[in-house]
PDB file as gemmi writes it, atoms N, CA and C in Angstrom:
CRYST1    1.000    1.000    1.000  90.00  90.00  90.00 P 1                      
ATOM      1  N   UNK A   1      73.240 149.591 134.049  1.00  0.00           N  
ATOM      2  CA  UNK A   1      71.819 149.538 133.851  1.00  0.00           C  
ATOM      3  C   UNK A   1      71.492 148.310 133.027  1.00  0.00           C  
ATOM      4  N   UNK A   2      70.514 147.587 133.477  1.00  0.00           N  
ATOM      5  CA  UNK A   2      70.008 146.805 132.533  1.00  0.00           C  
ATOM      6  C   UNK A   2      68.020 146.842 132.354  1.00  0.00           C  
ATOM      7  N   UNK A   3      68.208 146.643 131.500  1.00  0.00           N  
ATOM      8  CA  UNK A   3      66.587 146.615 130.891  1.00  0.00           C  
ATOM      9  C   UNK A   3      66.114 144.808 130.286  1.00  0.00           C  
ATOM     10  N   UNK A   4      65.005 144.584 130.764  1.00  0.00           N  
ATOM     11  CA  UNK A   4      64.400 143.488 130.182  1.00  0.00           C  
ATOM     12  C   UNK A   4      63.308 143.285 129.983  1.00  0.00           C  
ATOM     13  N   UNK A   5      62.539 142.900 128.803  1.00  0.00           N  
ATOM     14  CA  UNK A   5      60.836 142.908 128.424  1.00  0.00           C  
ATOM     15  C   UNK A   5      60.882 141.260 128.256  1.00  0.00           C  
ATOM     16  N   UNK A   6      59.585 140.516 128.588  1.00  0.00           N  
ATOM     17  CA  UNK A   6      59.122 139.240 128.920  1.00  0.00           C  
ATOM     18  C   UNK A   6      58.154 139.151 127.919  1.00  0.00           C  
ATOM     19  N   UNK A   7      58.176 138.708 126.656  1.00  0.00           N  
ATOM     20  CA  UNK A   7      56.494 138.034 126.471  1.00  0.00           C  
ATOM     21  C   UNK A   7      55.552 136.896 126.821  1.00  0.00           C  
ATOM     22  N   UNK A   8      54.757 137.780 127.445  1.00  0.00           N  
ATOM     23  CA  UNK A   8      54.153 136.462 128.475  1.00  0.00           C  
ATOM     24  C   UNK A   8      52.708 135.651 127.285  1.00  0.00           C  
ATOM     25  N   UNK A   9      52.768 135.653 126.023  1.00  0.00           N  
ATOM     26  CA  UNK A   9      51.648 135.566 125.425  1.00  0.00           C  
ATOM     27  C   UNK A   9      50.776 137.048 125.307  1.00  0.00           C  
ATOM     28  N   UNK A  10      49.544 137.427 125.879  1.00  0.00           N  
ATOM     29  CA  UNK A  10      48.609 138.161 125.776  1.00  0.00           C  
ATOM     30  C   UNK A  10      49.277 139.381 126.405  1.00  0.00           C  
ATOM     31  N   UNK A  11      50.230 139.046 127.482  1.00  0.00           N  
ATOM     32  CA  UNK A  11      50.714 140.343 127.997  1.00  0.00           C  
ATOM     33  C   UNK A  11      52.265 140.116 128.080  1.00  0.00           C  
ATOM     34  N   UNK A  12      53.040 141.141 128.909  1.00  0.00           N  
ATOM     35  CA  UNK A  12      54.600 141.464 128.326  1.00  0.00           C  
ATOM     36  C   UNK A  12      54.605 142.267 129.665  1.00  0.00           C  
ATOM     37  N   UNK A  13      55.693 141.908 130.247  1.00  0.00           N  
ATOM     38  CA  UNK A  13      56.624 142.945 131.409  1.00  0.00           C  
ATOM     39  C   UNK A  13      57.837 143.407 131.045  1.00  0.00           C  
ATOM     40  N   UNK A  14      58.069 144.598 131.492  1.00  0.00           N  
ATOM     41  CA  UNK A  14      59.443 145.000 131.617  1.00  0.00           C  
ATOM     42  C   UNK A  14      60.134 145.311 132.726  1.00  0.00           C  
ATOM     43  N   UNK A  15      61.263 145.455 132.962  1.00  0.00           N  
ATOM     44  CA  UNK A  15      62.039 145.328 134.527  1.00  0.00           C  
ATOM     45  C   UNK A  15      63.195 146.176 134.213  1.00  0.00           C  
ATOM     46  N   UNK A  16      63.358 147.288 134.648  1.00  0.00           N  
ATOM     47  CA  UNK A  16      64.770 148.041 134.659  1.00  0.00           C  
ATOM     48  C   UNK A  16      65.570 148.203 136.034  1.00  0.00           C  
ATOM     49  N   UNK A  17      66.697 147.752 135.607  1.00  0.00           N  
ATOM     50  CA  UNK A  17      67.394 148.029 137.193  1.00  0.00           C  
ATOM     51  C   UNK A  17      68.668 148.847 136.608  1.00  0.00           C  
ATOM     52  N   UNK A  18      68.923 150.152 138.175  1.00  0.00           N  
ATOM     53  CA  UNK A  18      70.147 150.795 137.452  1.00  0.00           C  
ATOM     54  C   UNK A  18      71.166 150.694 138.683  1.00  0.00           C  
ATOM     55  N   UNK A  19      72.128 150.788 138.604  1.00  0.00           N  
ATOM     56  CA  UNK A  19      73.294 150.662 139.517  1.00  0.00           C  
ATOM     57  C   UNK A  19      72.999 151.860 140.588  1.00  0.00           C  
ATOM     58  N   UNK A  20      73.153 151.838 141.635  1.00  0.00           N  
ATOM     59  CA  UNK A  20      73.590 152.971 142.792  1.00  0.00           C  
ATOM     60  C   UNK A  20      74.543 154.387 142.048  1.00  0.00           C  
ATOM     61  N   UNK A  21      75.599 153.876 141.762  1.00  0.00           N  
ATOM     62  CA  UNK A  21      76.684 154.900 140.812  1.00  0.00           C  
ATOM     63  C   UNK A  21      75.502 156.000 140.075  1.00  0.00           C  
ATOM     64  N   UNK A  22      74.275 155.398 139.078  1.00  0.00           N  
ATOM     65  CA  UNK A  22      74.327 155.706 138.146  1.00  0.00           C  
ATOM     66  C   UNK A  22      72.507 156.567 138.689  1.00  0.00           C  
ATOM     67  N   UNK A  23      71.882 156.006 139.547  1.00  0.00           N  
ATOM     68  CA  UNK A  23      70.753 156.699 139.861  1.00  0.00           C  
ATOM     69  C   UNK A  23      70.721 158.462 140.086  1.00  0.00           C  
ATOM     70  N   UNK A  24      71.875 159.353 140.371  1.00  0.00           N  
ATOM     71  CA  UNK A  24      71.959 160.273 140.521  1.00  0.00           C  
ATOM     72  C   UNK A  24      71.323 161.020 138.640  1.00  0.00           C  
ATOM     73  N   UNK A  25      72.029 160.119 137.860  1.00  0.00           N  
ATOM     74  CA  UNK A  25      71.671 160.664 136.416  1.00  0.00           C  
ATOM     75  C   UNK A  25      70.493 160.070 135.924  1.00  0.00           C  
ATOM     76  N   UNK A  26      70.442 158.997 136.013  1.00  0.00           N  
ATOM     77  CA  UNK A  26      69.097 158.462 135.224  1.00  0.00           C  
ATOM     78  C   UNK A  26      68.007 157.352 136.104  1.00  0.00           C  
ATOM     79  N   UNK A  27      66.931 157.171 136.197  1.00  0.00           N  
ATOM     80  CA  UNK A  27      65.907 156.476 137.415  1.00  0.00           C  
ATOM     81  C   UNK A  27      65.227 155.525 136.659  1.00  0.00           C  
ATOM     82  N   UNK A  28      65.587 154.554 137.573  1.00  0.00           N  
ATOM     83  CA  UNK A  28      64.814 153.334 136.561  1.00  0.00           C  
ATOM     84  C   UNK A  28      63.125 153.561 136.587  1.00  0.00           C  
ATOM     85  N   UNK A  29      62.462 153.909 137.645  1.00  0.00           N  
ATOM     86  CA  UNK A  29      61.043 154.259 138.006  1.00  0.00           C  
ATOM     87  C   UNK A  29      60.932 155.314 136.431  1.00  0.00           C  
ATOM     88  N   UNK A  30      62.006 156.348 136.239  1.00  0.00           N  
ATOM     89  CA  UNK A  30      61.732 157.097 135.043  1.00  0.00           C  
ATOM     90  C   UNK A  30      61.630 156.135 134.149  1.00  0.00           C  
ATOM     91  N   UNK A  31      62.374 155.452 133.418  1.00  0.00           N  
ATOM     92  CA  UNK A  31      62.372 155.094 132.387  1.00  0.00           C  
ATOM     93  C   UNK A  31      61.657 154.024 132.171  1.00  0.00           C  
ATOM     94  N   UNK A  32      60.912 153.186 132.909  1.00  0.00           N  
ATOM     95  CA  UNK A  32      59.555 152.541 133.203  1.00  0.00           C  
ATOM     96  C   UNK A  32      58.653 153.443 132.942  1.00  0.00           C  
ATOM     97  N   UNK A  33      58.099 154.509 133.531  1.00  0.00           N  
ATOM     98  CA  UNK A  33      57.085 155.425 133.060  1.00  0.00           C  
ATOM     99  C   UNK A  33      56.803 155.722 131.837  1.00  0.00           C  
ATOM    100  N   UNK A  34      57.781 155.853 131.021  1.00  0.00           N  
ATOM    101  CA  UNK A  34      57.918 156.154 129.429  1.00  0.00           C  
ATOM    102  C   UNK A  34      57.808 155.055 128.605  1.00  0.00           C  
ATOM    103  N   UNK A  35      58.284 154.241 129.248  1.00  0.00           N  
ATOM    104  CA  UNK A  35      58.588 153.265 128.037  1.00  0.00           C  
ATOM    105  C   UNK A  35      57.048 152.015 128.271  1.00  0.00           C  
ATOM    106  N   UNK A  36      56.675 152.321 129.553  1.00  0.00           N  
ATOM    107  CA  UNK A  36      55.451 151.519 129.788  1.00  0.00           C  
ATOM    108  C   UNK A  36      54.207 151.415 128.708  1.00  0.00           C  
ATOM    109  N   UNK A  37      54.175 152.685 128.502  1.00  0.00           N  
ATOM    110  CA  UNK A  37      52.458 153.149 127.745  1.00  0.00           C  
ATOM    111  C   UNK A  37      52.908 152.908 126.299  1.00  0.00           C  
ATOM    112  N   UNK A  38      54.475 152.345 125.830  1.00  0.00           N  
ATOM    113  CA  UNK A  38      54.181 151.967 124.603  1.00  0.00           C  
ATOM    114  C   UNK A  38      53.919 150.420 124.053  1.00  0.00           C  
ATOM    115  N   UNK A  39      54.138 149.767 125.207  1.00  0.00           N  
ATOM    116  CA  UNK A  39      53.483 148.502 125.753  1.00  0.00           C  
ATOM    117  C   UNK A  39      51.751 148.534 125.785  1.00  0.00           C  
ATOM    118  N   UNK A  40      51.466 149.119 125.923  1.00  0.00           N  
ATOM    119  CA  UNK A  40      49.987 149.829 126.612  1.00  0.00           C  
ATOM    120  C   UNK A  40      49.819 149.364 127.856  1.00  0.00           C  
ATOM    121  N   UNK A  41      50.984 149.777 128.729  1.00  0.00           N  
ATOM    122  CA  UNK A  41      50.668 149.374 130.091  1.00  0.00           C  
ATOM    123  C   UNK A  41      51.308 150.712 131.019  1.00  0.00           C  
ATOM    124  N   UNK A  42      51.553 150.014 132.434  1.00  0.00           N  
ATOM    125  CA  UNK A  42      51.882 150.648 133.222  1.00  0.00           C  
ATOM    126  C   UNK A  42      52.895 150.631 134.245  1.00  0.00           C  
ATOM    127  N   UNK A  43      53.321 151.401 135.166  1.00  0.00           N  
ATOM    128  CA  UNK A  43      54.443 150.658 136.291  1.00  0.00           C  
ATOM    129  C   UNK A  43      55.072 151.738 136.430  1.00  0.00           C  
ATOM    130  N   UNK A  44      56.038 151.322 138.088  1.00  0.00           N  
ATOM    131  CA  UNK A  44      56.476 152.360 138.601  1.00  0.00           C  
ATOM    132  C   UNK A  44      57.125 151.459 139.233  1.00  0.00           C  
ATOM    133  N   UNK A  45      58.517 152.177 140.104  1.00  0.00           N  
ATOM    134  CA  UNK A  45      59.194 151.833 140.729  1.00  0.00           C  
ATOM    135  C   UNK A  45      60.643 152.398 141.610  1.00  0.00           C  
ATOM    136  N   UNK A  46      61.349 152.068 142.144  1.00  0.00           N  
ATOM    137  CA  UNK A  46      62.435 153.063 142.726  1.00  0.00           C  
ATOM    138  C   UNK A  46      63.593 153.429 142.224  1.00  0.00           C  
ATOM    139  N   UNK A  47      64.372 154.834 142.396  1.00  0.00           N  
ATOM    140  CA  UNK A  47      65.554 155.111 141.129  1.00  0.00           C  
ATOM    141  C   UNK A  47      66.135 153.835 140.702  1.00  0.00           C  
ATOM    142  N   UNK A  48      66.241 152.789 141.475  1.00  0.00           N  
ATOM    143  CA  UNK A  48      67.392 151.555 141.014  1.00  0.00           C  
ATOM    144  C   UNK A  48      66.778 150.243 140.696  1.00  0.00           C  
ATOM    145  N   UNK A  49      65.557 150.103 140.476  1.00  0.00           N  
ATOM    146  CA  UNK A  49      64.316 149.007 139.999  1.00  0.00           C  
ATOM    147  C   UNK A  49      62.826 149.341 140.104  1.00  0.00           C  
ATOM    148  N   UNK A  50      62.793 149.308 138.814  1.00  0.00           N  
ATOM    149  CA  UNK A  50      61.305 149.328 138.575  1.00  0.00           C  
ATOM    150  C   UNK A  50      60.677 148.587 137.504  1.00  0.00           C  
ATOM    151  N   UNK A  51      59.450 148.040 137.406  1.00  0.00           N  
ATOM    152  CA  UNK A  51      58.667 147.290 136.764  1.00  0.00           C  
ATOM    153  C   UNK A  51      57.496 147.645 135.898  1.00  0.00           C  
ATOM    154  N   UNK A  52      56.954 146.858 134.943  1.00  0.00           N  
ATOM    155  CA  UNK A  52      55.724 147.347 134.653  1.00  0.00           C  
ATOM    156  C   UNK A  52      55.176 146.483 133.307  1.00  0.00           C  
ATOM    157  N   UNK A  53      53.864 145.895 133.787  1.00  0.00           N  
ATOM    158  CA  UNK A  53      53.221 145.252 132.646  1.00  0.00           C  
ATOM    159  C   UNK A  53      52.486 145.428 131.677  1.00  0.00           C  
ATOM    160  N   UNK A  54      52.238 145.038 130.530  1.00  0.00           N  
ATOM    161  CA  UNK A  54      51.303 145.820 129.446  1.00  0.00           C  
ATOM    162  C   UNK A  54      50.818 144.858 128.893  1.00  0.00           C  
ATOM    163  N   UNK A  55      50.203 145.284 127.749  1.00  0.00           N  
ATOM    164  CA  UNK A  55      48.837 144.575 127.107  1.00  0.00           C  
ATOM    165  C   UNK A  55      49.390 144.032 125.452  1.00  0.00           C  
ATOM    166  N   UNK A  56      50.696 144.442 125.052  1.00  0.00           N  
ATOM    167  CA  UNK A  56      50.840 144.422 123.666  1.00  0.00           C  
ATOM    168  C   UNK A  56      52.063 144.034 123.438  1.00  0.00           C  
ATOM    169  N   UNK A  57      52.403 142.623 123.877  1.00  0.00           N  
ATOM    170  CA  UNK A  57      54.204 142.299 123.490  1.00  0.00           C  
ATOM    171  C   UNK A  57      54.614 142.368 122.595  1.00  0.00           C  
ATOM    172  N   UNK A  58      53.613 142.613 120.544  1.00  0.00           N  
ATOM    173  CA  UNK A  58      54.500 142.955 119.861  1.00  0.00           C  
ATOM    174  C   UNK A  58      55.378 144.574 119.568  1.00  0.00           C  
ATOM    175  N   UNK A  59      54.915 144.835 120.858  1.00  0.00           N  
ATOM    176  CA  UNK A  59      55.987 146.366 120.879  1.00  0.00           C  
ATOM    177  C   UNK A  59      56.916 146.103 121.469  1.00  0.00           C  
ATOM    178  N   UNK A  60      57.602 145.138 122.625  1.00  0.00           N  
ATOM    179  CA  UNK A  60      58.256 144.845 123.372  1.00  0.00           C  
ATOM    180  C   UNK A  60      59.799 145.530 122.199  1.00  0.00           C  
ATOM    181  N   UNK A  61      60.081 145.423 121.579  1.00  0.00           N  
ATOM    182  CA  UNK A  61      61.114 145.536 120.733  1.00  0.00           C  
ATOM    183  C   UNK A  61      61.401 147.289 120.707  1.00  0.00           C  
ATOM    184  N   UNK A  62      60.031 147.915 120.380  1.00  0.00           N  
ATOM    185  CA  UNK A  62      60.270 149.299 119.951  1.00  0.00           C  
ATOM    186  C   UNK A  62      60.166 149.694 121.647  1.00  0.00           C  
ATOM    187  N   UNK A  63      59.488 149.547 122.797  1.00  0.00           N  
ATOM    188  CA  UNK A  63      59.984 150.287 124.222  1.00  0.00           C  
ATOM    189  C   UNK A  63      61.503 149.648 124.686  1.00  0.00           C  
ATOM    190  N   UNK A  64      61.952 148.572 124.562  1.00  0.00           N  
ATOM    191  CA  UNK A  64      63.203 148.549 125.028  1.00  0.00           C  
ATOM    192  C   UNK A  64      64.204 149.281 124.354  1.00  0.00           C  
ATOM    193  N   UNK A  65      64.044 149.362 122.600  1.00  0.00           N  
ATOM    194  CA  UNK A  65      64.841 150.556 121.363  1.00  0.00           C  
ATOM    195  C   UNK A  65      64.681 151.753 122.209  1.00  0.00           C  
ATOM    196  N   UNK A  66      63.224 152.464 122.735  1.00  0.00           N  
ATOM    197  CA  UNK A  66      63.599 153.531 122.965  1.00  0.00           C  
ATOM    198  C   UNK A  66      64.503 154.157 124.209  1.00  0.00           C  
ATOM    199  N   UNK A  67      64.967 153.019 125.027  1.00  0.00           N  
ATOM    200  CA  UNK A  67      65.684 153.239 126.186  1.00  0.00           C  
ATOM    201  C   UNK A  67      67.265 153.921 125.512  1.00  0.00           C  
ATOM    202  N   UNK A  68      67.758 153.690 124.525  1.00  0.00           N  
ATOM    203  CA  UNK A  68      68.864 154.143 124.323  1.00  0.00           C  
ATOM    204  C   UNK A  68      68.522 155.671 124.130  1.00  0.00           C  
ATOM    205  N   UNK A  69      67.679 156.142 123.625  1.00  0.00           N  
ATOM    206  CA  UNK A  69      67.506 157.366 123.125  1.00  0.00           C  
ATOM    207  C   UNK A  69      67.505 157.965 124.446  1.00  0.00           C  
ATOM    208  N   UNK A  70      66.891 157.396 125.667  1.00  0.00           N  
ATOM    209  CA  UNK A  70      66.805 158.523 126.874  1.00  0.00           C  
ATOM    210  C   UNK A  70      68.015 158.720 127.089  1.00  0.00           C  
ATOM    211  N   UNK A  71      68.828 157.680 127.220  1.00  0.00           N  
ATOM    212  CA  UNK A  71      70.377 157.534 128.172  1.00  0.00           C  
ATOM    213  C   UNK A  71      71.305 158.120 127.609  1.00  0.00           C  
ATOM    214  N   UNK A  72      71.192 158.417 126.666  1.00  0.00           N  
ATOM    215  CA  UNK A  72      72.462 159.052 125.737  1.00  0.00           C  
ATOM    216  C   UNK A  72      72.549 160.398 126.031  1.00  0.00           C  
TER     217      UNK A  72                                                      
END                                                                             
């Protein structure tokens, strides 16, 4: 799995992609959903890539932190 947040200036994306192996346990479309709205944004996508842009890149730090907490 990898995870990545962009600060684009005014706004910020994130991009999760998860391996084939690993979609049975965890969905990247999931963990985009959650971690989107603390961005103050949004996005969706398929178990093995998904996307999503928001409004507030100085959170970019605390939604990518909270990805460990799901996966564990």
């Amino acid at each position: 799995m990898v995870a990545i947040g962009s600060d684009l200036g005014d706004k910020c994306a994130l991009v999760v992609a998860v391996t084939a192996d690993l979609t049975e346990k965890i969905k990247a479309g999931d963990i985009i959903k959650e971690i989107a709205p603390i961005v103050g944004g949004s996005g969706g996508g398929r178990p093995d890539f998904a996307q999503a842009g928001g409004k507030d890149p100085s959170k970019l730090d605390a939604a990518l932190g909270h990805i460990a907490s799901m996966v564990k």
